[in-house]
C-alpha positions as CSV (number, residue, x, y, z in Angstrom):
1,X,38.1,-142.4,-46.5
2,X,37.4,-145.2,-43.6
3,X,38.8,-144.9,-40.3
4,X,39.4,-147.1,-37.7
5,X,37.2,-145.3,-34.7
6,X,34.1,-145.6,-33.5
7,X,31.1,-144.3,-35.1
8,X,29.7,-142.8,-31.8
9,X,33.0,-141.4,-30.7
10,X,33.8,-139.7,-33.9
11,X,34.0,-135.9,-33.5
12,X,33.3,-134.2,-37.1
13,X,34.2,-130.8,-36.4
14,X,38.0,-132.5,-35.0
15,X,37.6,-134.3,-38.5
16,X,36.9,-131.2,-41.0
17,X,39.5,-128.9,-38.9
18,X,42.4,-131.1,-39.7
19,X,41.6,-132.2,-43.1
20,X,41.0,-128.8,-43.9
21,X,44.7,-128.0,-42.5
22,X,45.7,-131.2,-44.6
23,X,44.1,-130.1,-48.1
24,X,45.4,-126.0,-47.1
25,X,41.6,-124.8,-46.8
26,X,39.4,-123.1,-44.5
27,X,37.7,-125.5,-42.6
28,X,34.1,-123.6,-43.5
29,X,35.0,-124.9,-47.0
30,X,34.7,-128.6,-46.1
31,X,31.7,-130.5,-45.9
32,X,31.9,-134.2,-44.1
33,X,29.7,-136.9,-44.6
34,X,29.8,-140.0,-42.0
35,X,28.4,-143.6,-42.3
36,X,29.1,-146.5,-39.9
37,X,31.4,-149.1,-41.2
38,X,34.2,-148.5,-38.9
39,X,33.5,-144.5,-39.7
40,X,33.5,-143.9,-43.3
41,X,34.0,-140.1,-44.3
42,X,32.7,-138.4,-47.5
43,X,34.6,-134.8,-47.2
44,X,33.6,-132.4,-49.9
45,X,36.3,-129.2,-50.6
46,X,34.6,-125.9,-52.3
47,X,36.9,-124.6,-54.4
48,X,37.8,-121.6,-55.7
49,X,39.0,-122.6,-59.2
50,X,40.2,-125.4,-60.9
51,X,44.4,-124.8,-60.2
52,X,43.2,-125.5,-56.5
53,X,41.3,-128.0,-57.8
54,X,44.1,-129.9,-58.7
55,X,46.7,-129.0,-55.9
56,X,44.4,-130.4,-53.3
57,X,43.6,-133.0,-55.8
58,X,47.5,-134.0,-56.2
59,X,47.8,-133.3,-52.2
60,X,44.9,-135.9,-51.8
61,X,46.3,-138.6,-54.1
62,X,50.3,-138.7,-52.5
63,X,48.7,-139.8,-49.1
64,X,48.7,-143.5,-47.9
65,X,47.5,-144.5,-44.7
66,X,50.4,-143.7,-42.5
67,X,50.9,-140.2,-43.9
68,X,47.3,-139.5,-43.5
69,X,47.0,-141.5,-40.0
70,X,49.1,-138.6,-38.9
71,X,47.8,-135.7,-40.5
72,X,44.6,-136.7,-38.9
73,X,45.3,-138.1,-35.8
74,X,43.4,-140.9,-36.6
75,X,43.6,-144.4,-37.8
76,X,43.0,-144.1,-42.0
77,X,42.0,-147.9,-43.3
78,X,41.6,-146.8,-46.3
79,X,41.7,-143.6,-48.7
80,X,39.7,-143.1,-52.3
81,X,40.1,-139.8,-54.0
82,X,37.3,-138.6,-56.7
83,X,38.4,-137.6,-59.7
């Protein structure tokens, strides 16, 4: 995911609290990863098997920007989902 924010401003325990909200997970279950480039995000779910797997999966792959612009409270340039 690439956001629209400031590397230096970005606060990545804001971040992995409301994604985990978004994806229905405890937020100790999410691991985020940041680069500059606007802020690109790498967030990694630990699952518990592979049905929740593939709800968070589906949930993941419905959002576009605006939808996850305001799940996050941030501005989403762009969104890739692993398989």
């Amino acid at each position: 995911m690439t956001l629209e924010a400031s590397f230096e401003d970005f606060d990545v325990s804001i971040f992995r609290a409301r994604f985990a909200l978004l994806v229905g997970v405890a937020a100790h279950r999410v691991r985020v990863n940041v680069a500059p480039g606007s802020v690109i995000v790498i967030s990694t779910v630990e699952t518990e098997d592979a049905s929740e797997l593939n709800t968070i999966s589906t949930t993941l792959r419905a959002l576009d920007r605006s939808s996850a612009s305001t799940a996050l409270q941030l501005d989403v340039e762009s969104i890739d989902v692993a398989a």
